[in-house]
N, C-alpha and C positions, 0 to 999 in steps of 0.2 A: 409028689402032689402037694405036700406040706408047704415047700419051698417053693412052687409057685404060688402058692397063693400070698402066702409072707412080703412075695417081692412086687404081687400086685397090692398089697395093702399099704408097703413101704411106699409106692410110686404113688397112689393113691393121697399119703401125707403129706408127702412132698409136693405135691402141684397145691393142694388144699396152702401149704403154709406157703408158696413163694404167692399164691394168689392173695391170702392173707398181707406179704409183707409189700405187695406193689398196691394193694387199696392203701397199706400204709404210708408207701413213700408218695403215691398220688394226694394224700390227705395230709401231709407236710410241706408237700411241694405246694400244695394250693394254702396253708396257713402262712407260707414264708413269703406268697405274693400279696395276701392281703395284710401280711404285716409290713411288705414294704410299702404298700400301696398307705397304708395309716402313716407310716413315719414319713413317706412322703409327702402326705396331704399336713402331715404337722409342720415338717418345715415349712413347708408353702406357708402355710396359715402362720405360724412366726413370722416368715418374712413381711407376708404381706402385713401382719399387726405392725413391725417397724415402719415400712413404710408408710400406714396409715398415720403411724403417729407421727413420722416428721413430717408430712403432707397437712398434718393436723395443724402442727406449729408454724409451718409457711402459711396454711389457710390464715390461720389466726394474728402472725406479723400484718398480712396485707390487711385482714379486717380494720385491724390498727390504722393502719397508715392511712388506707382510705377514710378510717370516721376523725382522726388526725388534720387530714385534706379538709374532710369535712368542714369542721368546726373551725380549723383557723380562715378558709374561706369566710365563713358566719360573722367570726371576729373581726374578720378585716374591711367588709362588708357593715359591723356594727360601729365600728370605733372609726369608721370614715364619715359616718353620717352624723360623729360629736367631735371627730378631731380631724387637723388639717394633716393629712397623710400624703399628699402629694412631694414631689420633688420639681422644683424648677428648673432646668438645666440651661436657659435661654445665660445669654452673653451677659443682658441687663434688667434682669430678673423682672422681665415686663409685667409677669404673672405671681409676683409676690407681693407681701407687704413686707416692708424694713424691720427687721430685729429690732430695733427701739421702739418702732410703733407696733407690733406686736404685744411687747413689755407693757407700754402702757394701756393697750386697749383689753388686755388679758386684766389689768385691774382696775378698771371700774365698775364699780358693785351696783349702780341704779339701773335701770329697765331704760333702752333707748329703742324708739322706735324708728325705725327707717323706711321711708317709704316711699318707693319707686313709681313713678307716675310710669305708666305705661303695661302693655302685656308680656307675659315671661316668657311665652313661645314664640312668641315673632318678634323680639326688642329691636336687634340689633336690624333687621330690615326697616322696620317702621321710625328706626332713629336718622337711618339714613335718608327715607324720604322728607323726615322735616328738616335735618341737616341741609337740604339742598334747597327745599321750598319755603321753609320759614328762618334758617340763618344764615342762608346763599352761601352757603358751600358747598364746595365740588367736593363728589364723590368719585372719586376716578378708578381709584380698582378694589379689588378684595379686601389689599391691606389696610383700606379705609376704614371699611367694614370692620375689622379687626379691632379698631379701638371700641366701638361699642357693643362688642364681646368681652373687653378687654373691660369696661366695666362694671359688667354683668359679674366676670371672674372674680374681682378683688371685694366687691358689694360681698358676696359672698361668703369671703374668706370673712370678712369682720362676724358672721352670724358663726361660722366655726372653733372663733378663738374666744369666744366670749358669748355666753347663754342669752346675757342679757340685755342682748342685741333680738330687738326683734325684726325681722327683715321681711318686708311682703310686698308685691308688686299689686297696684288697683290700676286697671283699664278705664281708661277714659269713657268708655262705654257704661262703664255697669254702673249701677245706685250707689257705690259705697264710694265712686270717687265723685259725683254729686255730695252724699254727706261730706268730705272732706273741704270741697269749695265752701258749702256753708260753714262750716265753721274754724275756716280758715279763708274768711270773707275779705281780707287787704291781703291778700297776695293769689298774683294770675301765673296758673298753671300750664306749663306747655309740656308737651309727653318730652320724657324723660328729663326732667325737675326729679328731685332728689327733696323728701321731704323729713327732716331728722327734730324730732321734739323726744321732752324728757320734763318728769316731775321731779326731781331730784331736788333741785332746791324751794320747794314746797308749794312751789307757782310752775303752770309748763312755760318752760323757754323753746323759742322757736326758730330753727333755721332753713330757708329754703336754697339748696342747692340748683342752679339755671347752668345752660347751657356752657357760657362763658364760664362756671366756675370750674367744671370737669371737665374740659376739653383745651387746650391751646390751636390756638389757629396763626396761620401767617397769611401774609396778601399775595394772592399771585395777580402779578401787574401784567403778565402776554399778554392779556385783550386790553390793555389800555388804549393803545391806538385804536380802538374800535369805538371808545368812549366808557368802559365799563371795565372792572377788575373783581374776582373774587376770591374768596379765603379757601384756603383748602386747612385740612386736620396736620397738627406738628406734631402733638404730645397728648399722653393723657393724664389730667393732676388729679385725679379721685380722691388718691390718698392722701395729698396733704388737703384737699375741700372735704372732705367726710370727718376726718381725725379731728380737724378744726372744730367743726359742726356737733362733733361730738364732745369735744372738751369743754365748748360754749354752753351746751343745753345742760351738761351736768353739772355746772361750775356751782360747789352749795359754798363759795365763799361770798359771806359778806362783805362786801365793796363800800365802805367809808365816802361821803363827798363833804363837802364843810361848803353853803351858801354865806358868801361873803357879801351881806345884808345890810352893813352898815354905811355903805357908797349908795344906796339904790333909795329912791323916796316912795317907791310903787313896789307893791308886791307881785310881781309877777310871775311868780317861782310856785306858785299854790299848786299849779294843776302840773308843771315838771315834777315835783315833789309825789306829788301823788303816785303819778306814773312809775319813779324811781322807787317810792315801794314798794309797788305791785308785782317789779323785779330784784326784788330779794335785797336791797339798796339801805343804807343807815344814813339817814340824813341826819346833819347838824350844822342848824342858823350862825354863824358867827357875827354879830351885830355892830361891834366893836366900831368906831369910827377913826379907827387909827387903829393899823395892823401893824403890832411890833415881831411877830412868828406865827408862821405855822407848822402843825404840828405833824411830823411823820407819820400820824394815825391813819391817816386821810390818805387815799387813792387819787382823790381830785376835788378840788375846787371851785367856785360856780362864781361867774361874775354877770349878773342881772340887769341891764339898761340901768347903769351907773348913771347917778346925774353929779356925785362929785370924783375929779378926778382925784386920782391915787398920785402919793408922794413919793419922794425918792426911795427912802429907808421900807416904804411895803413893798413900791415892785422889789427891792432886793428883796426881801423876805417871801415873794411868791418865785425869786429866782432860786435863790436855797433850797424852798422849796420842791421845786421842777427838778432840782441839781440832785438832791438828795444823798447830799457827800459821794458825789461820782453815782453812786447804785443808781439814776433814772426813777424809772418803775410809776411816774406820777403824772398826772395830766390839769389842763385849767382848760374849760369852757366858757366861752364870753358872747354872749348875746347881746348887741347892740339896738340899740333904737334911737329912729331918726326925730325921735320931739322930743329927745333928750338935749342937753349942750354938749358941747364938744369935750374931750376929756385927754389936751394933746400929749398929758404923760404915759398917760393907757397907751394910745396909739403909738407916740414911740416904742415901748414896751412891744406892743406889737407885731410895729414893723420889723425889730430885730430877729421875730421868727419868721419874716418872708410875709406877713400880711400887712396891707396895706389898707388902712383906713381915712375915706375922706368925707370932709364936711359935706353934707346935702341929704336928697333922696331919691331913691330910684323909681323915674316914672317911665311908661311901660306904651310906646308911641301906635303897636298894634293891638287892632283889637282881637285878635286872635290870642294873645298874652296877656290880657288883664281880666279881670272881673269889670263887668258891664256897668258903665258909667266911674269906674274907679281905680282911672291910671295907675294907683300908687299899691293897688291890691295888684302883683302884677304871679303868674308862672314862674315857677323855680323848674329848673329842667335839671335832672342829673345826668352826671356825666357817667362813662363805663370805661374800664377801664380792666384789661386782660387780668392783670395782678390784683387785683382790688375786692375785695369782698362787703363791704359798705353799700356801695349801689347796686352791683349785681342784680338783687332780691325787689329793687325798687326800679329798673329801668324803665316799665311802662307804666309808671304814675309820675304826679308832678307833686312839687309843695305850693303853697299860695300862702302871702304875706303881705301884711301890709306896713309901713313906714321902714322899708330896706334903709341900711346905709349904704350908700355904695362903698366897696370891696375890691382888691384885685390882689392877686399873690404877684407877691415881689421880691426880688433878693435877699435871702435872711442875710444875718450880720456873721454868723459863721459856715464856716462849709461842711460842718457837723447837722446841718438843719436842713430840710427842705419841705416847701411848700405845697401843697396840691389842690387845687377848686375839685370839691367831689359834685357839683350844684352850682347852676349858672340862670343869667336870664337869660334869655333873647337876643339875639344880636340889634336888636332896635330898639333897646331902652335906652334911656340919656338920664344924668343928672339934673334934678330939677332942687330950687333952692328949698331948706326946710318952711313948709304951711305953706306949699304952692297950693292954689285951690285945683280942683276936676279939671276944670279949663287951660288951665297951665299950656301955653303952647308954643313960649318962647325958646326953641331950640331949632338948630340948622340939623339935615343931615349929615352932616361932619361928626358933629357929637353924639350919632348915634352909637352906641356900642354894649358889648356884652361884660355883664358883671358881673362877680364873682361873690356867690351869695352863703357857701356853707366853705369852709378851706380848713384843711386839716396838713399840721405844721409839724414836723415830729422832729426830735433829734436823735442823734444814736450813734452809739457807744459801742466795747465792748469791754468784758472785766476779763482776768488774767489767762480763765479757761478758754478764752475766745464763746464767751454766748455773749449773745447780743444783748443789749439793754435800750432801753426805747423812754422817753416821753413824751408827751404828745401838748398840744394848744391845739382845741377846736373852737373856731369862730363861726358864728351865724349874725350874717346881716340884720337880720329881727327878731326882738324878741317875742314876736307873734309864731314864732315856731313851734312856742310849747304855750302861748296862752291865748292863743285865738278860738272862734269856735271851728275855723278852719282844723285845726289840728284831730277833731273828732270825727271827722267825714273818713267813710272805708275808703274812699278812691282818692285821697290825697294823703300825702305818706309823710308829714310832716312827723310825726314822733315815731314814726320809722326809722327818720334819718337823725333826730335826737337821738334815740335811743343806740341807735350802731355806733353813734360818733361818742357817746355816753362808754358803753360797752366796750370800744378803743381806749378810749383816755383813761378808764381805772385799769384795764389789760385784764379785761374778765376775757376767761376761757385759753388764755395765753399759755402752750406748751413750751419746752425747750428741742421740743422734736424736727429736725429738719428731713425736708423728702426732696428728692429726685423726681422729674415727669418720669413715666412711664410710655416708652417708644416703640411703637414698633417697625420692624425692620424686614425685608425679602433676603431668608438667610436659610442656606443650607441646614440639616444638625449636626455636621462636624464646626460648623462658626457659630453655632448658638451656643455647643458647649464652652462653658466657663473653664478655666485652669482647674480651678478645685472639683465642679463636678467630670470633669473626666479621667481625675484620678481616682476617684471612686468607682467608677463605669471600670476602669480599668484594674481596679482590686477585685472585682466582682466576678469578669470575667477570666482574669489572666491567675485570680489565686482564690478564691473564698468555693467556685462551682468547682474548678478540679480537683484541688485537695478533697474535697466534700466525696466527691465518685469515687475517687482513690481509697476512701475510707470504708464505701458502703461497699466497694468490689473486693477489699482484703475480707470483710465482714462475712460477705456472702462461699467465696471461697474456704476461710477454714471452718465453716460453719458447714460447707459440703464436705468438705476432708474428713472432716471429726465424725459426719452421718454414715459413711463408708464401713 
C-alpha cells in the first residue's frame, strides 16, 4: 500500500517538474526570439545610420554644387552687365573692337557721353527705312540689316569697357530729343546720328557722328541704263568714327597757334580769337614785321588778309616751320581777302601745296547763290566726301562770304602733298575784277565756273616705326569766314568749318590707332571660325570637358568603394 502511494507521489513530481522545465524552455525560447529580434533590429538601425549618413554627405555635396551653380550663374550674369565677357569667333572679328582701341578707350578718365539718335528696340529696322528713303540705298537682304545691328553691338561694347562712357539712345519722338535740338541748335539730326560731347577740357567739345561717317557705301550702277543708280551698304566704320569722336571731345591739350599780325593792316582775327578760346586754344599775336623763326611751341599759325607780302627768308621760316626737322605735326591757316593787293610770294608759297590763288573776286551770276542785291556775298557749298570727317557734320548748311578770292586746288610741287576743296561755289560764279560794283555784268558764259573756297592741303610722312605724320595748310578764300556777322547765324556753318579745319591743322584729338571697317559676310560657323578661336573650341571639347568627367567619375567611384 506504502509503495503505491510513494510511486503515485514520485509520478506526481515528475510531471509537476518536466511541466516546470517546458514553461522554462518555452520562456527561453521566447527570450532568445526577442533577443534576436533586438539585435536584429540594431543592426538594421546601424545600417541604416550608415547609410543615412553617407546619403547625408551626397545630399550635402549636391547642396554644394547646386548653390555653387547658383552663384556662379549670379556672377556671370553680374560681371557681364560691367565687363565684356563675350567671345567673337567670326573670321574678321566683325563684332569686336581692336586690342589697341580697347587700351586706349579703357584709359580715359573724363565722362563722354554718347548719344544715339534713334529707338533701342526697333534701331536696326527704322535705320533701314531711312537707309533707303532718305540716303537711297538699297536694302536688299537681312545681311543689310546686319550692319545696323552691327552698330548697335560695338556702340555698346565702348559703355562695357569703360564706365565713363555714357551711352543712351533718345527717339525722335520724345521731349528729350527736342531738348537736345535746342541746344544743339547748328547741327540737323537725322535718326541714327551718333551724338558724342564731353567737358573734359573745361569747355563741352562736340562731335556729331551722320550717316556717311558710320557706314561705307559703293554705287551700284545696274539701273544706270534706266537713268538712275544707287548705293548699297560695303562696310561698317563705327569704330574708327566713335574712337575719333572720342579722342576730339576729350582732347584737354592746350593747342598753341601764333597770329602772324605784322603782314595784316586790319584786324580781323578778333572774333577767330575769341572763338579759339572758347576751345581750349592759347593764342599768341606775333606782330613782327619781318619774320626771321618760328617757334616749335606753336601747333599753327594764322595768316590774316595780309596786305603786305612775305619775303623769301619768312616763307622759309614758315617752311621749317611746317617741316619741323622731318616730325610734321604743324599746320598754317591763310585767310584771304579780295580788297586786299595781291601778295604773289604768298601765293607762290602756296601753290607749292597744290593751291592756287588768283587776282580778282568771286561774283555769283544766280540768284539762287547770292544774298539779295550782292553778287559778291555769294553760297559756299560743302563738299562730302566718304573719308572725310570735316563736312560730314555740315552737309546741309552753307557758308556765306563776302569778297572771295577765287581759288582752285592745283598740283602741289611735291607728290608728298596733296590738295582737296572741302567748300565750293556754284558752278555759275565767274571772276569779276577787285571793286566791281553790284551791277557788274561783264562776263560770257564760258567764264562761268566753280570755285574753290575752303581747300585743305596736307603733306605726309612717315618716321622709322611706320606712323604716319601729317601737316597741314588750310586756305579760306575770305576772311569773312571768321569775321562777318555771317558767321553768327545758327544755319550758316561758317565757324563750323573754321573751326574743323582749325582742329586738323593743330591735330587736336589725333590718335596713333589704326582700324579695319567692319564687314559682314553670308558664312557658315565652321568659316567664321578664326585659326585661333577653333583651337580653343577644340581644347575645350577634345581635352579640358573630358579629363574634367574622367576626374569626377574616378572621384565618385572610390568614394563608393571606400562607403562599402
Amino acid at each position: 500500500m506504502n509503495n503505491k502511494n510513494e510511486n503515485k507521489e514520485i509520478i506526481e513530481t515528475s510531471a509537476v517538474v518536466l511541466e516546470e522545465e517546458a514553461k522554462e524552455s518555452k520562456f527561453k525560447k521566447m527570450l532568445s526570439t526577442v533577443g534576436a529580434f533586438f539585435k536584429r533590429f540594431k543592426s538594421k538601425k546601424l545600417k541604416n545610420q550608415a547609410l543615412l549618413k553617407r546619403g547625408g554627405y551626397s545630399l550635402a555635396i549636391t547642396a554644394i554644387v547646386l548653390a555653387g551653380l547658383i552663384v556662379f550663374n549670379w556672377l556671370v550674369g553680374a560681371l557681364s552687365d560691367r565687363f565684356h565677357l563675350e567671345v567673337d569667333m567670326t573670321s574678321n572679328k566683325k563684332s569686336s573692337i581692336s586690342e589697341d582701341n580697347i587700351k586706349y578707350i579703357k584709359g580715359i578718365e573724363h565722362e563722354v557721353d554718347i548719344t544715339v539718335i534713334g529707338a533701342e528696340e526697333n534701331f536696326a529696322n527704322t535705320m533701314a527705312y531711312y537707309a533707303q528713303n532718305y540716303y537711297k540705298v538699297a536694302i536688299n537682304s537681312s545681311v543689310d540689316l546686319e550692319y545696323f545691328e552691327q552698330t548697335q553691338t560695338l556702340v555698346s561694347k565702348y559703355g562695357e569697357y569703360n564706365d565713363n562712357f555714357v551711352i543712351k539712345y533718345v527717339d525722335p519722338q520724345s521731349t528729350e530729343f527736342t531738348a537736345i535740338t535746342t541746344s544743339y541748335s547748328s547741327y540737323s539730326f537725322v535718326y541714327g546720328d551718333i551724338l558724342v560731347t564731353s567737358n573734359a577740357s573745361g569747355s563741352e567739345r562736340v562731335k556729331l557722328l551722320t550717316f556717311n561717317d558710320i557706314y561705307a557705301t559703293s554705287t551700284d550702277s545696274s539701273n544706270s541704263y534706266y537713268g538712275y543708280s544707287t548705293s548699297t551698304l560695303s562696310a561698317n566704320k563705327l569704330e574708327n568714327a566713335l574712337t575719333s569722336a572720342i579722342a576730339y571731345v576729350t582732347s584737354v591739350d592746350t593747342k598753341n597757334v601764333a597770329v602772324l599780325s605784322g603782314h595784316s593792316a586790319n584786324a580781323y582775327t578778333d572774333a577767330y580769337k575769341e572763338l579759339l578760346a572758347s576751345n581750349n586754344y592759347s593764342i599768341t599775336e606775333i606782330s613782327d614785321k619781318i619774320i626771321n623763326s618760328i617757334s616749335d611751341e606753336y601747333d599753327a599759325v594764322i595768316i590774316s588778309a595780309p596786305t603786305i607780302d612775305f619775303i623769301g627768308s619768312e616763307l622759309d621760316a614758315i617752311s621749317k616751320f611746317l617741316d619741323n626737322d622731318g616730325k610734321l605735326g604743324k599746320g598754317l591757316i591763310y585767310f584771304a581777302d579780295a580788297s586786299c593787293p595781291a601778295t604773289p610770294n604768298l601765293y607762290e608759297f602756296l601753290e607749292e601745296w597744290g593751291i592756287a590763288v588768283n587776282e580778282g573776286m568771286v561774283f555769283e551770276t544766280s540768284d539762287n547763290y547770292h544774298i539779295k542785291d550782292s553778287p559778291s556775298t555769294v553760297f559756299i557749298l560743302p563738299e562730302s566726301f566718304e573719308d572725310d570727317d570735316i563736312t560730314t557734320s555740315i552737309k546741309d548748311y552753307v557758308s556765306v562770304a563776302n569778297l572771295n578770292v577765287p581759288m582752285n586746288v592745283c598740283e602741289a610741287s611735291s607728290t608728298t602733298r596733296k590738295a582737296t576743296a572741302l567748300m565750293k561755289t556754284s558752278p555759275t560764279a565767274v571772276m569779276a575784277p577787285v571793286g566791281a560794283s553790284a551791277d557788274w555784268a561783264d562776263y560770257t558764259d564760258d567764264e562761268k565756273a566753280q570755285f574753290d573756297c575752303v581747300i585743305q592741303s596736307v603733306e605726309t610722312d612717315y618716321d622709322d616705326d611706320n606712323n604716319k605724320l601729317t601737316s597741314y595748310v588750310m586756305a579760306f578764300s575770305s576772311v569773312e569766314f571768321v569775321q562777318s556777322t555771317w558767321s553768327s547765324y545758327s544755319d550758316v556753318c561758317n565757324q563750323d568749318i573754321v573751326m574743323a579745319c582749325t582742329d586738323r591743322a593743330t591735330h587736336v584729338g589725333d590718335t596713333s590707332i589704326t582700324f579695319t571697317s567692319k564687314f559682314i559676310e553670308n558664312e557658315s560657323f565652321a568659316s567664321s571660325v578664326s585659326s585661333g578661336s577653333s583651337k580653343v573650341v577644340m581644347a575645350v571639347f577634345m581635352f579640358i570637358i573630358p579629363i574634367l568627367m574622367i576626374v569626377i567619375g574616378i572621384t565618385v567611384y572610390v568614394r563608393r568603394r571606400n562607403a562599402q
